[in-house]
C-alpha positions as CSV (number, residue, x, y, z in Angstrom):
1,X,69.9,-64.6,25.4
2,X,69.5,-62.6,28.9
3,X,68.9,-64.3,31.5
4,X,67.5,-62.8,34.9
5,X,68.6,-65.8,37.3
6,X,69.1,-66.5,40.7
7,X,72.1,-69.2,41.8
8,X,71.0,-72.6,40.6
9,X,69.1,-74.5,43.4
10,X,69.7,-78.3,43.8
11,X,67.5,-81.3,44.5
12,X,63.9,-81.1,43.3
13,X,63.7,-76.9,42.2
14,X,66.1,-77.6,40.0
15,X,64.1,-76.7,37.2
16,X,62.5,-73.2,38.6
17,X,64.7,-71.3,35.3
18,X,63.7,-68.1,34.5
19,X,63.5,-67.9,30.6
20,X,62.8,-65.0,28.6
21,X,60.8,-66.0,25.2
22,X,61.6,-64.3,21.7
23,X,59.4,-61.0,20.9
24,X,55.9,-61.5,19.1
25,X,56.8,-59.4,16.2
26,X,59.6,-61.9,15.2
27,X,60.2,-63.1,11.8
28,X,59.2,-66.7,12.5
29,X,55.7,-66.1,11.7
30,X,52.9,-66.3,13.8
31,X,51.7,-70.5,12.1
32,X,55.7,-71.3,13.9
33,X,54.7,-69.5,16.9
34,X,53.8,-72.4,19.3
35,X,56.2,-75.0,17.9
36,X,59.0,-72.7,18.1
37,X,58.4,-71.3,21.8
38,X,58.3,-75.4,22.6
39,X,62.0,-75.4,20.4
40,X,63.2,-72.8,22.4
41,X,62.3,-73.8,26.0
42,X,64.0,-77.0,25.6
43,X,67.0,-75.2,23.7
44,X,67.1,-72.7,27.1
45,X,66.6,-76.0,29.3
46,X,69.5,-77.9,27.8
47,X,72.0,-75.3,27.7
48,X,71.0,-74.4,31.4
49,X,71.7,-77.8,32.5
50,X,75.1,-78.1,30.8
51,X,76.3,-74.8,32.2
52,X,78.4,-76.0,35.5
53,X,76.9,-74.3,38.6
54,X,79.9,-71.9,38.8
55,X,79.4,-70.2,35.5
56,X,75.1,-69.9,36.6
57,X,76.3,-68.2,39.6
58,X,78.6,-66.2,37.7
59,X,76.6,-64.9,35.2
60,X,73.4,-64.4,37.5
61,X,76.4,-62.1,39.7
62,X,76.9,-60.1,36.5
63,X,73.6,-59.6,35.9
64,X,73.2,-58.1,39.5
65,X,75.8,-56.3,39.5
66,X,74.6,-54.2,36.1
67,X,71.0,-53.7,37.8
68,X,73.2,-52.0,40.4
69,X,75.1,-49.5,39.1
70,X,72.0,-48.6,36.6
71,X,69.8,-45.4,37.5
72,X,66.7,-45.7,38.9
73,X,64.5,-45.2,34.9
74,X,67.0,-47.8,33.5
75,X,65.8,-50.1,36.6
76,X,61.9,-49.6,36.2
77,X,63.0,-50.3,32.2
78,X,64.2,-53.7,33.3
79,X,62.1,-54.9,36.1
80,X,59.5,-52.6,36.4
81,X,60.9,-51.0,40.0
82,X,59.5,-48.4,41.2
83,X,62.1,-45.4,42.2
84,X,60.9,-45.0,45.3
85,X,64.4,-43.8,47.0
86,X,64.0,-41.2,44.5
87,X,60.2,-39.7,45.4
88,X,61.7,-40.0,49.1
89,X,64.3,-37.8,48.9
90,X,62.5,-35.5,46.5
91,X,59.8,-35.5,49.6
92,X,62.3,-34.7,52.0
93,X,63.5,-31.9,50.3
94,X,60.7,-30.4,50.6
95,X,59.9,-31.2,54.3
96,X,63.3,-30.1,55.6
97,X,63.6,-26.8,53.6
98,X,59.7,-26.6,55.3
99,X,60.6,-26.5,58.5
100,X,64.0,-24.4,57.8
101,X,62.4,-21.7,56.5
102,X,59.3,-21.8,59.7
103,X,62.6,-22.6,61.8
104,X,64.6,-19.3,60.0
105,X,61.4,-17.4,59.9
106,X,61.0,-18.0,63.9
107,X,64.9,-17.8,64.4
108,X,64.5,-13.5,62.7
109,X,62.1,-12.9,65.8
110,X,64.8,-14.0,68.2
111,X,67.7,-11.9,66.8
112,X,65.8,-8.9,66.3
113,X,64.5,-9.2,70.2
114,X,68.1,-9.7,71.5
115,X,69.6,-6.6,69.5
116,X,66.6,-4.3,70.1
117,X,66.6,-4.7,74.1
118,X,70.5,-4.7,73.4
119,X,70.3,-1.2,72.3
120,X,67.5,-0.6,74.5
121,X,69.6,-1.3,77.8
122,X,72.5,0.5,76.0
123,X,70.3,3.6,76.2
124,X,68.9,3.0,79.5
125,X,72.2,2.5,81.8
126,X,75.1,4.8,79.3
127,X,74.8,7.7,79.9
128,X,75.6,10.0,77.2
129,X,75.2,7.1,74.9
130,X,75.1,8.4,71.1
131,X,73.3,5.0,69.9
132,X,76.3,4.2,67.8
133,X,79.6,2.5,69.6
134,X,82.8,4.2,69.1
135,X,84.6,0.9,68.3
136,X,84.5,-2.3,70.1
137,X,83.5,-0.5,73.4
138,X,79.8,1.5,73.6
139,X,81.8,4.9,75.2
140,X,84.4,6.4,76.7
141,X,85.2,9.0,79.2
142,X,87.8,11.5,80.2
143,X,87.6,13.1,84.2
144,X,87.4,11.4,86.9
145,X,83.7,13.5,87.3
146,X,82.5,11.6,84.5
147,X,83.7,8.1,86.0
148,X,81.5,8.5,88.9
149,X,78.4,10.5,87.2
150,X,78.4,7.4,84.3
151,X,78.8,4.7,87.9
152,X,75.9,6.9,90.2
153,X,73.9,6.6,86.5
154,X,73.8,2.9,86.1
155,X,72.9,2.2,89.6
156,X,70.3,5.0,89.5
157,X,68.9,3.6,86.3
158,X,68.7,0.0,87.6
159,X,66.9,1.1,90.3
160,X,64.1,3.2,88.3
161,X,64.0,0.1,85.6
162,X,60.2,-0.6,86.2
163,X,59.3,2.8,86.1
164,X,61.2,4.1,83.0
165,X,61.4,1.4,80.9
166,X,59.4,0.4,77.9
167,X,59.8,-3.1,77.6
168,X,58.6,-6.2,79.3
169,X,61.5,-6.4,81.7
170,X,61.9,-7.1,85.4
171,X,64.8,-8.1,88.2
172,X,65.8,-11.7,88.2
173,X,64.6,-13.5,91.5
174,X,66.2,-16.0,92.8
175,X,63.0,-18.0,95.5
176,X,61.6,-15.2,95.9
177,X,64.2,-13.4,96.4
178,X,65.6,-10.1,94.3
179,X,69.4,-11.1,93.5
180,X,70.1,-7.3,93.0
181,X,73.0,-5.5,91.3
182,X,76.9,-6.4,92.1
183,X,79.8,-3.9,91.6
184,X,83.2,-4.9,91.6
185,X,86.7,-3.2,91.3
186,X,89.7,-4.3,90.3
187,X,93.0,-2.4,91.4
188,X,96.4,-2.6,92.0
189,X,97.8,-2.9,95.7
190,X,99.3,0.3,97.6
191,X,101.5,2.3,96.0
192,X,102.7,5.5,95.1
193,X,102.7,7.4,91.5
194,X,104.6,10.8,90.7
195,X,104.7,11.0,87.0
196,X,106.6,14.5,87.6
197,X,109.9,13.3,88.6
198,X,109.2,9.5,87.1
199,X,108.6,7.9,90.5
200,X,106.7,4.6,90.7
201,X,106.3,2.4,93.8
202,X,103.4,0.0,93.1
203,X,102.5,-3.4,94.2
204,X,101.5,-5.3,90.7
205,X,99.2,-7.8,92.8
206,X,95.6,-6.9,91.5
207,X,93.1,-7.4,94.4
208,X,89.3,-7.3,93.6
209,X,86.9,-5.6,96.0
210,X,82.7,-6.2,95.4
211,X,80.0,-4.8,96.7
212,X,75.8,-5.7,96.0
213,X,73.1,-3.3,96.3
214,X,69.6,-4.3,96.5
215,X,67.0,-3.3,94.2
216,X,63.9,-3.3,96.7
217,X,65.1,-0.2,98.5
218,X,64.5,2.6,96.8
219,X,67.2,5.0,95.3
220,X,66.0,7.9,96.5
221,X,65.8,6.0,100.2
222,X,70.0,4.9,100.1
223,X,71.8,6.6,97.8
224,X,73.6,8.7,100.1
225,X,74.4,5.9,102.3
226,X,76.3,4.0,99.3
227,X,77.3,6.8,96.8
228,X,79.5,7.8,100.1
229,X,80.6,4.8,101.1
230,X,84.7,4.2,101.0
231,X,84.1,1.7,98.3
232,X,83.2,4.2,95.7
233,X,86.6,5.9,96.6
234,X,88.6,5.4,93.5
235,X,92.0,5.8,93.5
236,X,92.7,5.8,89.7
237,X,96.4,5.8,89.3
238,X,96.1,2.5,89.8
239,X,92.8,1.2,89.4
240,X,92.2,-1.5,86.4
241,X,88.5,-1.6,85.9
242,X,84.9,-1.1,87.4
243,X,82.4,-3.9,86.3
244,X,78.9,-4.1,87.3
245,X,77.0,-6.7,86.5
246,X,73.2,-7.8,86.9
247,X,70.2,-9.8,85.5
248,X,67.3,-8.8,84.3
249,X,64.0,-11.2,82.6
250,X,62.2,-10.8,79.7
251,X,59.1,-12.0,77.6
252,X,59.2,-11.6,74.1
253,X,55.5,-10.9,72.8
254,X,55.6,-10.7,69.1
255,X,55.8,-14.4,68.4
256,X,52.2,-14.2,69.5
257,X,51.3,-12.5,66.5
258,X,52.7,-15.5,64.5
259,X,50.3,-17.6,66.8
260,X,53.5,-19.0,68.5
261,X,53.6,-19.3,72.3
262,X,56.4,-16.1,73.9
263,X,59.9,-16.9,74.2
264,X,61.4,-15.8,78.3
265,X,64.7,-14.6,78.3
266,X,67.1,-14.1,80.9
267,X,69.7,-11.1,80.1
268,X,73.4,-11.0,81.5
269,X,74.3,-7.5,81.8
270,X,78.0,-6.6,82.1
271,X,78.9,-3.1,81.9
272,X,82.7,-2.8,82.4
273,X,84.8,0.4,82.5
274,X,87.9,-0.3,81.3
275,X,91.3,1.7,82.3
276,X,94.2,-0.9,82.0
277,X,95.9,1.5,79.5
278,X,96.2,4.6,82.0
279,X,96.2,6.7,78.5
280,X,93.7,9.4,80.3
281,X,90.5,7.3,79.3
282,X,88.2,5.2,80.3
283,X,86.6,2.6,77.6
284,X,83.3,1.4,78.5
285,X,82.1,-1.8,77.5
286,X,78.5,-3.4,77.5
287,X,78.3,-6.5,77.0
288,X,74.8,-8.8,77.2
289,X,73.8,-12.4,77.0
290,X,70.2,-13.7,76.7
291,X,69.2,-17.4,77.5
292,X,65.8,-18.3,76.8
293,X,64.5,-19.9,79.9
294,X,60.9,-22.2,79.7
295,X,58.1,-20.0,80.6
296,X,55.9,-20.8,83.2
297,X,52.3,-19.9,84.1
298,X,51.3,-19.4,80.3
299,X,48.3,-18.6,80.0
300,X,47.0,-17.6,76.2
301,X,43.6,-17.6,74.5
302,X,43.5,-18.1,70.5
303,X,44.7,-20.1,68.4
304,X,48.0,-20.3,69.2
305,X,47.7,-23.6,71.2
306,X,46.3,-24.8,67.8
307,X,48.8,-23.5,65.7
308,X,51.4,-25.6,67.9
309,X,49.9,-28.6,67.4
310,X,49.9,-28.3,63.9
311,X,53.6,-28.0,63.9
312,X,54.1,-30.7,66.2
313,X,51.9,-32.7,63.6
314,X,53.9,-31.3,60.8
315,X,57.7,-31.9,62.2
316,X,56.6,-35.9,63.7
317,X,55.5,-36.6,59.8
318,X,59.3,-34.6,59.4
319,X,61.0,-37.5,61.2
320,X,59.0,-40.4,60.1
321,X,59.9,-39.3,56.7
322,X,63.7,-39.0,57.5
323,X,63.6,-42.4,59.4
324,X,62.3,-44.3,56.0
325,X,65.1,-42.6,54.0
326,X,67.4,-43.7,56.7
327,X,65.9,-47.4,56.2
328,X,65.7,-47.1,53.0
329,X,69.7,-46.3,52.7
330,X,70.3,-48.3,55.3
331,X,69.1,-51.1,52.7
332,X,71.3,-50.0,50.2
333,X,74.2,-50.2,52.1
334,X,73.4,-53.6,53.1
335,X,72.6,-55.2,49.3
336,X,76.1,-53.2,48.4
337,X,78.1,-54.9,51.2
338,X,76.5,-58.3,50.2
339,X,77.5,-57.7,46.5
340,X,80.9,-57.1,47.8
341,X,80.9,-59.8,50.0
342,X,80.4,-62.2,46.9
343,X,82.9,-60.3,45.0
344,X,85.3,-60.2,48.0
345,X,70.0,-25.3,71.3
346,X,69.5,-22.8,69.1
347,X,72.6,-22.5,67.9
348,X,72.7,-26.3,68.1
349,X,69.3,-26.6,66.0
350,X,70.4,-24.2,63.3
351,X,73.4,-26.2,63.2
352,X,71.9,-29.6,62.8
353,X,68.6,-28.4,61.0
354,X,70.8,-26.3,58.6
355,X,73.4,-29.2,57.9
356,X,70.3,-31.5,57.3
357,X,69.0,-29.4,54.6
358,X,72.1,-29.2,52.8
359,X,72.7,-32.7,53.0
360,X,69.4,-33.5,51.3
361,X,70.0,-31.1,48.6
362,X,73.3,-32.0,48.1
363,X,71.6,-35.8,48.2
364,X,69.8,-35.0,44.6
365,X,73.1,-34.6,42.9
366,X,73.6,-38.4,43.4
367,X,70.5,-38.7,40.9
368,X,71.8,-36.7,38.4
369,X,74.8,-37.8,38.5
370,X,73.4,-41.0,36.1
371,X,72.6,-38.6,33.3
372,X,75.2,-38.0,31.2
373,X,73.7,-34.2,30.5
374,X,73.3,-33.4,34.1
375,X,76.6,-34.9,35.6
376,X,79.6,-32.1,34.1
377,X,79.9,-30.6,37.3
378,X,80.0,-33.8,39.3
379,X,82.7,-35.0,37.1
380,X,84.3,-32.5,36.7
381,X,84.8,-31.9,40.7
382,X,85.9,-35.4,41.2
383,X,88.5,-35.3,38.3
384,X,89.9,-32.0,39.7
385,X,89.5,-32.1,43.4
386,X,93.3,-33.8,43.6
387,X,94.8,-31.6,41.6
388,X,93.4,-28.5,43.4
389,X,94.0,-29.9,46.7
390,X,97.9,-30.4,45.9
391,X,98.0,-26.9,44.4
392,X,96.2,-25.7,47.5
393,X,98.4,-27.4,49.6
394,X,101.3,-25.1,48.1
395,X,99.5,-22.3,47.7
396,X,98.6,-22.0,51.4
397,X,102.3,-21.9,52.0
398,X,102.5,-18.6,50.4
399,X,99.1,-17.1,51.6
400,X,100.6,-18.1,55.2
401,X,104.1,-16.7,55.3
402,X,102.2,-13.3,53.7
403,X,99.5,-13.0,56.8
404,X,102.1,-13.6,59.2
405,X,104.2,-11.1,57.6
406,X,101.5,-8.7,57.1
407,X,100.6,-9.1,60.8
408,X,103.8,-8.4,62.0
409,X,105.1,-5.6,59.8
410,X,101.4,-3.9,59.0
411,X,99.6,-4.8,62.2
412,X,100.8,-1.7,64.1
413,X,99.4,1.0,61.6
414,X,96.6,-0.8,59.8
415,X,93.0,-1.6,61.9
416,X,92.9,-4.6,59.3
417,X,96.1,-6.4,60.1
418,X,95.8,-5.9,64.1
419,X,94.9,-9.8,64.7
420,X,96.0,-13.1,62.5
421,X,92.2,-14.0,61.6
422,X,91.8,-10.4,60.5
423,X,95.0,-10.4,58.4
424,X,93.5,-13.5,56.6
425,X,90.1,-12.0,56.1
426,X,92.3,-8.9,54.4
427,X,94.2,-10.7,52.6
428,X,91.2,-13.3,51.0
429,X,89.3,-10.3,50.7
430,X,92.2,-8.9,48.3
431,X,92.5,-12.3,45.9
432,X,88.6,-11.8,45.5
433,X,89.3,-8.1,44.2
434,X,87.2,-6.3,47.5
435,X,88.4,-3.1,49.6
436,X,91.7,-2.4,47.4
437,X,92.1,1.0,47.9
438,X,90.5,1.3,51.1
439,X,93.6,-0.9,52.3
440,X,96.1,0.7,50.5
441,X,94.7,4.1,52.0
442,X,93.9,3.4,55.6
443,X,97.6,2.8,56.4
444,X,99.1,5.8,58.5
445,X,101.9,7.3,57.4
446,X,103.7,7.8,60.6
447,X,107.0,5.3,59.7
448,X,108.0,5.6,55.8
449,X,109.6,2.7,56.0
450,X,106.7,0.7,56.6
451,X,104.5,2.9,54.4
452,X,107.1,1.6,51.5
453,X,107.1,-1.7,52.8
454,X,102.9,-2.0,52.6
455,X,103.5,-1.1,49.0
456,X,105.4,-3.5,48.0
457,X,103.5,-6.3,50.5
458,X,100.3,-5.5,48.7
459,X,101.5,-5.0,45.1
460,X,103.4,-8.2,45.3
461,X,100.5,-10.2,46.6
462,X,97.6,-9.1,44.3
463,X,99.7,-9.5,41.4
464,X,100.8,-13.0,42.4
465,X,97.6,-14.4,43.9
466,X,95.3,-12.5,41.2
467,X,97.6,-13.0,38.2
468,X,99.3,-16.3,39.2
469,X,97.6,-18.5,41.4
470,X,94.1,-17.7,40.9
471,X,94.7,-18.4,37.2
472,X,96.4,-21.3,37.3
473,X,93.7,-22.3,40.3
474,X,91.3,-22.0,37.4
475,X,93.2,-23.5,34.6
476,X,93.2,-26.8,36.9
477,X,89.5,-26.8,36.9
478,X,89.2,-25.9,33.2
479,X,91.4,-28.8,31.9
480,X,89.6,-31.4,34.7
481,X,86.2,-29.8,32.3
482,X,87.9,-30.0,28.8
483,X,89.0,-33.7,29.5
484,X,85.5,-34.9,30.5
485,X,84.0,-33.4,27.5
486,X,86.4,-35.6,25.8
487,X,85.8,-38.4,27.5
488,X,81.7,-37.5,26.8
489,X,82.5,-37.5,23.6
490,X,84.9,-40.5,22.6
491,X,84.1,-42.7,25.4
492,X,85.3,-42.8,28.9
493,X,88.2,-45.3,29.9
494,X,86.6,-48.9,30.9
495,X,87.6,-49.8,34.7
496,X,88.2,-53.2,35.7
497,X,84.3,-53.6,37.2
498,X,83.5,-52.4,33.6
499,X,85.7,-55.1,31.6
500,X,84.2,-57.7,34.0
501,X,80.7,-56.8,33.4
502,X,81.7,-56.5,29.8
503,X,82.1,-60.5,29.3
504,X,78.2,-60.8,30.3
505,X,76.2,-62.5,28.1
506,X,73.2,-60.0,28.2
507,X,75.9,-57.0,27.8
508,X,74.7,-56.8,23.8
509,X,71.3,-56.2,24.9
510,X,72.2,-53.4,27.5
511,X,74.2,-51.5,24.8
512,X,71.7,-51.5,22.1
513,X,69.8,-49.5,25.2
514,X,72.1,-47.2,25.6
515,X,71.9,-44.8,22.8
516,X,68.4,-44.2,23.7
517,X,67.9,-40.7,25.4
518,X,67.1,-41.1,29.0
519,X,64.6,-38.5,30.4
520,X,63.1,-38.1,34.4
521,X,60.1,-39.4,32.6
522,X,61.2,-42.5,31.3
523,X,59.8,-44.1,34.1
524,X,56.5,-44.0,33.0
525,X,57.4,-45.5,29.5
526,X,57.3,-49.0,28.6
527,X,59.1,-51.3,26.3
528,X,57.2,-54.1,23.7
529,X,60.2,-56.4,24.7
530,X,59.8,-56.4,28.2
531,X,56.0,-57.7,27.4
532,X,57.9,-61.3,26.6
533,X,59.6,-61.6,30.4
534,X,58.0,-64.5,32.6
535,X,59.2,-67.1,34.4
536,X,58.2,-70.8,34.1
537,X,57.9,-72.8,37.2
């Protein structure tokens, strides 16, 4: 007999017993059916009130406790609940990979509007500027002619910006006011150089000299007042750098074509010419950041303004949705600490919005994870995620002492081992079987020593990563796989939740369930036995 109980009340509700009736197709025959269902209520009644109270609370805790852990078909099988945690999260899904994809979709306008006015202003204040950068800096130059032509260029430029430029640019403004463009220097103090006869005298204090140049006068009006002035005097035997900085704003128009109200910018131009090496040239960097600043005095006719709404519309029924699954869990967590009780910006919304949607994805495998046919891989990753940790753990020893080693030996004739995070890259990208020869080839051959040497660092660590420890890696994850399908097959080991639940009187019934094959659409099947379930009051 199964009983679905609650702890035994005392005083007069005493006799509120759920009882569960024998099935109509019995073999009593239908002339015994009344007499017998009398038999067998007071049969039910007696044995109920013999039981102590303990052993009713104990077997009711039981029963619980196997409604738990079934999965949500195996629940509407027993008491006809509904999964609705289930259609939640399903519902989620889709409303958070929704709004990622309007949210990635929007994100592609951004990017591309920062790297084309990136190259844009590139174009507009380098001059000579190929439109590809040599290497981490835009240019170079070699003559002290070309330091001040490229300098007298970028001032010129910013000057002209309104009247050359093809985008929706202008000069920040600070109240009204035009903030302008700032040039500074840096240099070391007084100090003589004569490379001839190896002479230095040099103060190594670096002193930093500015100057700002307003953008309402007119080039053409001042720019033999400050291309002669003593500041532009450079004395390059020991100057460090140049850097001139300024701000421009921007309005990015195409989002109105996806009925979106414009984005404003605010760009932070650097442009830095770099000659801390005194190697005879001069690196020059750009560099370029761009806010986005709230617009003000919009003004758009369409159906933009419309469109908005609609979103707003669309991410408000976003969060009520998320706040019932958070209920909802909430919930759970709650009736699972009772039953234990009784047993004892931008970058910041992509971030968040991104991790949300992996978490609700990820959120479905908890699902599947009740059917045997759908949980082999989360199994499996439990089993082996020890194992593979611990073997990790070692591992990483290795894969350390070879980037270090590689950084220090390599990093002198190889662009890929120059930095430690680059080593690492190199060196993951080789255990994956990527860019083998071009590493092996790229290495100059100006020390044979450490040509030698780069031979017998790579050899030795694609044959032991690739051979060795990758293999062995999978060989972990392969016997964690084999011994589940074992365990699939002959039974898994019982726990000690599992021999407890075990010694439940209804645990006969539940395993004669068990064979049946469980589907996503047994929720919508029903059962002739469950027909025979009431409770008498």
């Amino acid at each position: 007999m199964s009983l679905h109980c609650r702890p035994l009340p005392r005083g007069p509700d005493a006799m509120d017993l759920p009882v569960r009736f024998p099935p109509k197709n019995n073999s009593w025959g239908a002339s015994n059916r009344g007499g017998t269902q009398i038999t067998f209520f007071r049969v039910a009644i007696s044995t109920m009130m013999a039981h102590p109270e303990s052993d009713l609370m104990e077997e009711c805790l039981k029963q619980d406790l196997k409604f738990y852990f079934m999965n949500p078909c195996e629940k509407y099988q027993a008491r006809r609940q509904i999964p609705w945690k289930l259609g939640l999260q399903i519902l989620k899904i889709v409303m958070v990979t929704t709004q990622l994809v309007l949210f990635g979709l929007n994100n592609q306008l951004v990017v591309s509007f920062k790297e084309d006015n990136t190259v844009a202003f590139k174009h507009l204040f380098l001059k000579g500027y190929s439109g590809i950068d040599e290497d981490d800096y835009s240019c170079s130059v070699y003559t002290q002619e070309n330091v001040y032509e490229s300098i007298f260029f970028v001032i010129n430029q910013y000057h002209r910006l309104k009247n050359i430029s093809l985008g929706v640019v202008g000069y920040e403004e600070n109240e009204g006011d035009r903030i302008g463009l700032k040039v500074c220097k840096q240099q070391y103090k007084k100090g003589t150089v004569l490379p001839s006869n190896y002479t230095l005298n040099i103060d190594s204090e670096v002193e930093i000299d500015c100057i700002h140049l307003d953008p309402q006068v007119s080039a053409s009006e001042n720019s033999g007042h400050w291309m002669n002035s003593s500041f532009f005097h450079l004395e390059f035997y020991r100057l460090l750098e140049v850097e001139i900085s300024f701000n421009l704003k921007g309005i990015d128009l195409q989002t109105i074509h996806a009925r979106e109200l414009p984005d404003c910018y605010v760009f932070y131009n650097t442009i830095t010419f770099n000659n801390k090496a005194h190697s005879g040239r001069i690196k020059i960097y750009f560099d370029t950041e761009a806010n986005i600043q709230e617009c003000k005095g919009l003004h758009i006719s369409g159906s933009s303004q419309k469109n908005t709404q609609y979103i707003l519309m669309f991410d408000v029924f976003v969060i009520v949705g998320c706040f019932t699954s958070l209920i909802l869990c909430t919930r759970s967590i709650v009736l699972a600490l009772r039953l234990q009780k009784n047993l004892t910006s931008y970058d910041l919304c992509s971030i968040l919005l991104g991790t949300s949607t992996l978490f609700a994805w990820v959120g479905v495998i908890r699902y599947l994870g009740y059917f045997q046919t759908y949980n082999v891989l989360i199994l499996t990753m439990q089993a082996s995620l020890p194992k593979v940790l611990r073997f990790c753990a070692c591992a990483g020893m290795i894969y350390l002492g070879y980037t270090f080693c590689g950084w220090i030996v390599i990093g002198p004739y190889h662009e890929k081992f120059e930095d430690l995070s680059t080593v690492a890259e190199c060196l993951f990208s080789l255990v994956n079987g990527d860019d083998m020869f071009a590493t092996f080839a790229q290495i100059q051959q100006k020390s044979i020593l450490v040509w030698l040497f780069s031979r017998v660092y790579l050899y030795s660590f694609i044959s032991l990563f690739i051979y060795m420890v990758l293999s062995l890696f999978i060989a972990l994850i392969t016997d964690s796989y084999h011994t589940i399908k074992k365990y699939q097959q002959n039974g898994f080991p019982l726990t000690d939740l599992q021999e407890f639940l075990k010694e439940c009187s209804g645990s006969e019934e539940y395993q004669k369930r068990t064979p049946a094959p469980v589907t996503f659409l047994c929720c919508c099947q029903r059962r002739g036995s469950d027909d025979n379930l009431i409770l008498i009051n």
